[in-house]
C-alpha positions in Angstrom: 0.0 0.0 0.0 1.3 3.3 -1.4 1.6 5.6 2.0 1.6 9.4 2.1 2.9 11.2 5.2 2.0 15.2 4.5 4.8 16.7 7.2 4.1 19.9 9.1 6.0 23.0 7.0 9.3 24.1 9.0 9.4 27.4 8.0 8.8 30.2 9.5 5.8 32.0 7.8 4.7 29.1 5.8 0.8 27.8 6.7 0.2 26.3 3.1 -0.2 23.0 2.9 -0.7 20.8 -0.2 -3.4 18.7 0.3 -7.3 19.4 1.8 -9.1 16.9 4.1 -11.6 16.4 0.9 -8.6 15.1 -1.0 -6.9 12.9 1.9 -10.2 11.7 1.8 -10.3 10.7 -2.5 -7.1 9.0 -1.7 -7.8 6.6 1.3 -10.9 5.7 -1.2 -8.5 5.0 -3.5 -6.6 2.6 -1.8 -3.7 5.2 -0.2 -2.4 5.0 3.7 -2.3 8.2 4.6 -0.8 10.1 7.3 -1.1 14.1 8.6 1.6 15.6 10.4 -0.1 17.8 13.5 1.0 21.6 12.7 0.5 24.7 14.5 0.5 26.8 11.8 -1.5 25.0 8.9 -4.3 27.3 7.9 -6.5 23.7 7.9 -7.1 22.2 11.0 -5.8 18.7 12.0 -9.5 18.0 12.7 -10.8 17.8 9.2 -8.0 15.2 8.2 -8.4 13.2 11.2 -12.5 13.1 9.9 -11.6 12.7 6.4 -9.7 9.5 7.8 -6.4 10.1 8.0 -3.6 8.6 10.9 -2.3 11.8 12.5 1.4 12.4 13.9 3.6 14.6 16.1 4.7 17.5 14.0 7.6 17.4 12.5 8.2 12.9 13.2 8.5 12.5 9.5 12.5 11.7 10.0 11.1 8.6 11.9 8.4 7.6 9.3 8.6 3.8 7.7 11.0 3.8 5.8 8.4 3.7 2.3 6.6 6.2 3.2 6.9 9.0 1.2 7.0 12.9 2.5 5.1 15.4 0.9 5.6 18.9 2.3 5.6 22.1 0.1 8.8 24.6 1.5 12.3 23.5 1.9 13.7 21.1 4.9 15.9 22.4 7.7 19.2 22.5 6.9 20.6 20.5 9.2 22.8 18.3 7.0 21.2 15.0 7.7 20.8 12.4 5.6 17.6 12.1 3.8 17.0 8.4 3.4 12.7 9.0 2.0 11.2 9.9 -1.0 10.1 13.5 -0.8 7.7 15.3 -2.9 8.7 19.3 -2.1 9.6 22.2 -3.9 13.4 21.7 -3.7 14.5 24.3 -5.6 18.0 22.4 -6.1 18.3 22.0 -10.0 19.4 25.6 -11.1 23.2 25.6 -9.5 21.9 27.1 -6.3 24.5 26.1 -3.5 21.7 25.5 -0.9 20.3 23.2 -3.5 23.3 21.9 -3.8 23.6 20.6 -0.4 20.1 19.4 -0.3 21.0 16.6 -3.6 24.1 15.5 -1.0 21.8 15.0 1.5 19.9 12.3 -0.7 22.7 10.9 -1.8 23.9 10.3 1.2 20.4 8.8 2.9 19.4 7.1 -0.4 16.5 9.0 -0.7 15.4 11.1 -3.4 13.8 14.1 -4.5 9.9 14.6 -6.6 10.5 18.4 -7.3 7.0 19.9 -7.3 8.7 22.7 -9.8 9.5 19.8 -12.4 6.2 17.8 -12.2 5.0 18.5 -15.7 3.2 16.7 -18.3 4.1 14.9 -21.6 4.2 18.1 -23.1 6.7 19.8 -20.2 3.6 21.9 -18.9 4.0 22.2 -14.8 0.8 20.1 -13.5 0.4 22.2 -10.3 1.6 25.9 -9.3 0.7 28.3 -7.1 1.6 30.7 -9.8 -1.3 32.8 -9.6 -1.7 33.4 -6.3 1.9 34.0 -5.9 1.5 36.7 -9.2 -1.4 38.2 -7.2 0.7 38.4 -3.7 3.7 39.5 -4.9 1.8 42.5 -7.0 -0.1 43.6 -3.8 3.6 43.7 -2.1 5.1 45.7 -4.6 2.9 48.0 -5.6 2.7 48.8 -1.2 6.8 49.3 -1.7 5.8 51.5 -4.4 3.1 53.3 -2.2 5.7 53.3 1.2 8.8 54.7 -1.2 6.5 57.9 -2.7 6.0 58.8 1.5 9.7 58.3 2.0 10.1 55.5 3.5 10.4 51.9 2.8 7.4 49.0 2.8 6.8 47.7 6.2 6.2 44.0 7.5 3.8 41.9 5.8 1.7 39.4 7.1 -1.3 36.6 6.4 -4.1 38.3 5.3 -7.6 37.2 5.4 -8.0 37.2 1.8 -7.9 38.3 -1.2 -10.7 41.1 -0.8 -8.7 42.3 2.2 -5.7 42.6 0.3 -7.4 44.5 -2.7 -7.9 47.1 0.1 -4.8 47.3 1.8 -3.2 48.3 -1.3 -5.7 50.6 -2.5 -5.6 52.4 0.8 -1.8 52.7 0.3 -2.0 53.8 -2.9 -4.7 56.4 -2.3 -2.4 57.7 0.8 0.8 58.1 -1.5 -1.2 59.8 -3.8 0.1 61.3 -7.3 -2.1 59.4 -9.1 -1.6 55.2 -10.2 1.7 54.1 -11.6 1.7 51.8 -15.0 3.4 48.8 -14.7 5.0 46.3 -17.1 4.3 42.4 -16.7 6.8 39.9 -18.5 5.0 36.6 -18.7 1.9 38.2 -18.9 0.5 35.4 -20.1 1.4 32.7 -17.5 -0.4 31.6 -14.2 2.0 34.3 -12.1 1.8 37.3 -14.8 -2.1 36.9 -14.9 -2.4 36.9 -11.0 -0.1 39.9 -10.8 -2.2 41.6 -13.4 -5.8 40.7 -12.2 -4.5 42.2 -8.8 -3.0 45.6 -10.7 -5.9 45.8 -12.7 -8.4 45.4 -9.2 -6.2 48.7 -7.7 -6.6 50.8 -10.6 -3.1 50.3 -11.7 -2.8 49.9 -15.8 -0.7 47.1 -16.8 1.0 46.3 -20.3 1.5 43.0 -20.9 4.4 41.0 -22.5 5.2 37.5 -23.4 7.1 35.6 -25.7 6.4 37.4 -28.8 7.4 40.7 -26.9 10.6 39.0 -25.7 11.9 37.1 -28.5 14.3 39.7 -29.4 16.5 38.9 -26.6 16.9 42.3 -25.8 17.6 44.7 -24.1 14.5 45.9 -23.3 14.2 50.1 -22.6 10.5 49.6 -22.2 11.0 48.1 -18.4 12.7 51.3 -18.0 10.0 53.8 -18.8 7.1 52.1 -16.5 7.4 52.5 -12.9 6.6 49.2 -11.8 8.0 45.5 -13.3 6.9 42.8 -12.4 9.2 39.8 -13.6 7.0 36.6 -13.8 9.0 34.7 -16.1 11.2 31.4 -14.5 15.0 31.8 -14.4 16.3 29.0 -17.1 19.1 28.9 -19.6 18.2 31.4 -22.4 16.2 33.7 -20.6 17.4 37.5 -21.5 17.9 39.7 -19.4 15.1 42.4 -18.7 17.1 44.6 -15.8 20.9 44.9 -16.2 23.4 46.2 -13.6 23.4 49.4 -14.8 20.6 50.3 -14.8 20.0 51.0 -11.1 22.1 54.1 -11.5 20.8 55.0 -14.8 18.1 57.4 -16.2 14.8 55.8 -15.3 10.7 55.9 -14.6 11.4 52.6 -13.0 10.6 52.8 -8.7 9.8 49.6 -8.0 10.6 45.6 -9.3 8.7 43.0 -8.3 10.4 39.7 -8.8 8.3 37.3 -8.4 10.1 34.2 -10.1 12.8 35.5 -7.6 15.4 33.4 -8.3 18.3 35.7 -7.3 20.6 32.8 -6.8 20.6 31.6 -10.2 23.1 32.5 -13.0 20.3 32.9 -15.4 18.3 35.5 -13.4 16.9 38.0 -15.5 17.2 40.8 -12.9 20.5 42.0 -12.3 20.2 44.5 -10.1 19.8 42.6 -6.7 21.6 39.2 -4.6 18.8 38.3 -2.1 15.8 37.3 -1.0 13.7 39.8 1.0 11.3 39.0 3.7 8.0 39.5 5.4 9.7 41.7 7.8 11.5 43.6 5.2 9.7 42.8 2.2 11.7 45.4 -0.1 15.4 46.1 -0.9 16.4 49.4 -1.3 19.3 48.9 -4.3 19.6 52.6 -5.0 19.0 55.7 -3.3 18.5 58.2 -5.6 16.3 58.8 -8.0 15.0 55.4 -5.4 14.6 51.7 -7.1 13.1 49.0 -4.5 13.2 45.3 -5.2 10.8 43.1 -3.9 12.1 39.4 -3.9 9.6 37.4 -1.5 10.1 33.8 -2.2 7.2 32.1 -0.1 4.3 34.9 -1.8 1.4 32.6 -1.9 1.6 32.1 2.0 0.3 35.6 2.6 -3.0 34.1 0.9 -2.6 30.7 2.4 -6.2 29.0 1.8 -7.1 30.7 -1.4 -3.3 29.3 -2.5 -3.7 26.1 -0.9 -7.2 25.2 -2.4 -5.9 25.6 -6.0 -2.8 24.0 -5.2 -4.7 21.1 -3.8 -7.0 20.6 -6.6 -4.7 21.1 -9.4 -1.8 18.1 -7.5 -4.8 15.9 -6.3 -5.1 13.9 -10.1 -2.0 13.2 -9.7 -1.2 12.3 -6.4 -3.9 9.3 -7.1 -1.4 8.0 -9.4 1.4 7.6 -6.6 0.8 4.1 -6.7 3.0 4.4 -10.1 5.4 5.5 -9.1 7.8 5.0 -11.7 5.4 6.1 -14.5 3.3 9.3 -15.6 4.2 12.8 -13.9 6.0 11.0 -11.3 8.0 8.9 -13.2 9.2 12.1 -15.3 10.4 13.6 -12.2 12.4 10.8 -11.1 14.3 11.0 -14.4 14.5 15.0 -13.8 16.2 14.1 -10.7 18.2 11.7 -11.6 19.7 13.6 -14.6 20.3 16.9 -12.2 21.9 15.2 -9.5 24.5 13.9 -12.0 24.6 17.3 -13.6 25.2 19.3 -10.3 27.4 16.7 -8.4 29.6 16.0 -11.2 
């Protein structure tokens, strides 16, 4: 019997979770052992999967799981350096020359486990079968355009949090904007067309903010591209990957620009392919924007865990876009899952060698 044991998220802000008690319960039906991690942060109660049927555990006692069992959890594992002897469905974010990712593939070398990236489950055609693209899009808008509102009062964008929803956000933002006053800005979404760019749009478009949107066709060039320049909000929604161009040099921080704000919401600032140029780390909830130059000002908001500050909308769509395929865990070793087996297998030689 095919067990699932859905682990309690480590990190600190992180409430998603990538299943709902509806779907534990479509997957004991169909023949699936499942176990549910307690959690004190999960936005959905232990109480619904313990009446949809599933066994429940101590948080955080997946290390001492049966050894078949395999770990599904969303955010990245404490870095501790153990050995990581189970299967683990996660995003690992390990297969773009990142040295924490780096670190993570030794890890499963060294327990004999192995890693079902959630970024690289995609179908026969390379499609991703489950993002939280749009609700990160959405999030990561909403933050920047509040950078964007805090910078124009002269200051920088304070602490984020969960909020209730959706609606609640709208408002915080228009409320900000409405107190920075001067009018909406116009911002420029690359990958306009994909689940992030259309989130980050519908949330512009909800605050009044107008929006151009670019895709491929817009891109194909390779660049460079003045136009991110002359709006003073981007919002960078395409994936970092070999090829990618890139949208925001070095330069052009201190250069002649409309541009006040960047919202990086692929935010992959680690990765040589990176598309925006102008930063080297993560921000936070606590300090959600980077202040990379002072004057005339340019912020960078690079929040990697976006969704979270929506956590049920997010983890609802999540759920119901991964719970096809998590019925087909049973084969293992065909389908989506058996893709991302040989996605792992071909990275760890590729990053290890």
């Amino acid at each position: 019997m095919t067990h699932l044991w859905v682990r309690a998220e480590q990190r600190q802000n992180e409430d998603r979770v990538g299943v709902t008690p509806e779907g534990v319960k479509a997957l004991i039906a169909a023949g699936l052992r499942v176990t549910v991690e307690e959690s004190r942060a999960r936005v959905i109660g232990i109480e619904g999967y313990r009446a949809a049927g599933a066994e429940i555990a101590p948080e955080n006692s997946w290390p001492e799981a049966p050894g078949d069992a395999i770990i599904f959890g969303l955010k990245e594992l404490p870095e501790d350096g153990t050995p990581l002897r189970h299967r683990h469905i996660m995003f690992g974010h390990a297969f773009k020359g990142q040295p924490a990712g780096q670190l993570l593939l030794k890890r499963f070398v060294a327990g004999g486990g192995a890693l079902y990236d959630l970024e690289y489950l995609v179908a026969e055609d390379g499609r991703r079968v489950a993002a939280f693209g749009y609700w990160a899009g959405y999030a990561g808008a909403a933050v920047t355009l509040l950078a964007y509102a805090a910078q124009k009062q002269g200051g920088l964008c304070a602490p984020v949090s969960v909020w209730p929803g959706a609606a609640a956000m709208e408002a915080s933002v228009t409320d900000a904007l409405d107190a920075a006053g001067g009018g909406r800005p116009k911002a420029l979404v690359i990958g306009a067309l994909g689940r992030v760019g259309t989130g980050a749009s519908d949330l512009c478009r909800k605050v009044g903010v107008e929006v151009t949107g670019w895709d491929m066709a817009e891109t194909a060039h390779g660049g460079p591209f003045p136009e991110v320049l002359e709006h003073e909000i981007f919002f960078n929604c395409i994936l970092a990957h070999p090829g990618t161009p890139v949208f925001v040099p070095a330069s052009a921080a201190t250069g002649a620009r409309r541009l006040r704000a960047i919202g990086d919401i692929a935010c992959d600032p680690d990765s040589d392919f990176s598309p925006v140029k102008v930063y080297d780390r993560v921000t936070d909830w606590q300090a959600p924007a980077l202040r990379v130059h002072e004057e005339p000002p340019l912020d960078v908001m690079a929040i990697d865990n976006l969704p979270s500050l929506l956590p049920r909308e997010s983890s609802e769509d999540f759920a119901a876009q991964l719970l096809p395929h998590l019925l087909t865990l049973p084969a293992l070793d065909a389908g989506v899952w058996g893709r991302a087996a040989a996605t792992y297998d071909r990275y760890l030689k590729e990053e290890l060698a």
